[in-house]
C-alpha positions in Angstrom: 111.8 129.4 174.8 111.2 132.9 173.5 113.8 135.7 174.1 111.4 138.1 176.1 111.6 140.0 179.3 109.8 137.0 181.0 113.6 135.3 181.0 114.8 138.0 182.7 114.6 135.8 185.8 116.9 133.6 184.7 120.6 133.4 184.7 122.9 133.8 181.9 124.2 130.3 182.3 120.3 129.0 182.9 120.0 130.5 179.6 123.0 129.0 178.2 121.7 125.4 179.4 118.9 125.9 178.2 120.2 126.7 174.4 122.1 124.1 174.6 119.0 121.7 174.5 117.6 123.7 171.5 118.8 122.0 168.3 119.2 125.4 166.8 121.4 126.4 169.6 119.8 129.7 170.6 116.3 131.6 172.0 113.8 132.3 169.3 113.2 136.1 168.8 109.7 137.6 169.4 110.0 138.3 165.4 110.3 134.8 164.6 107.1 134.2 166.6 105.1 136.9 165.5 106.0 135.8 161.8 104.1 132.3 162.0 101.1 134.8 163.2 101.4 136.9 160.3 101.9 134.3 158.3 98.4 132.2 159.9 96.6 135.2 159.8 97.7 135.8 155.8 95.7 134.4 152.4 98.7 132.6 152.2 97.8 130.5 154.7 94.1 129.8 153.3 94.2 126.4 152.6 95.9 125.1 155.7 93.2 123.3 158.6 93.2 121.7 161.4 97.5 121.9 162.2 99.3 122.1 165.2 102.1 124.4 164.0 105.3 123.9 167.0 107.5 126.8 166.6 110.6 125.7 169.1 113.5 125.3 167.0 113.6 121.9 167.2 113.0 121.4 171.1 110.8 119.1 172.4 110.2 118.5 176.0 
């Protein structure tokens, strides 16, 4: 669950339920998404293959 205008249609306390199942307690940012693509897209990354990265804070469904 990404903090993006697409929640928009939700309530506030939808949203608070919702964090509430996050182990981190909150919404990721768009930031924190767009970082894991910087960071794929980077040399740094090089020498990863073949990974399924899950950015969710802890939350599985």
């Amino acid at each position: 669950a990404v903090h993006t205008d697409m929640m928009k249609s939700f309530t506030q306390e939808d949203i608070d339920m919702l964090e509430e199942e996050i182990p981190l307690g909150r919404l990721a940012s768009p930031e924190e998404i767009a970082d894991v693509i910087w960071f794929l897209a980077s040399k740094q990354s090089s020498y990863m293959t073949g990974q399924v990265l899950s950015v969710n804070g802890g939350w599985y469904c």
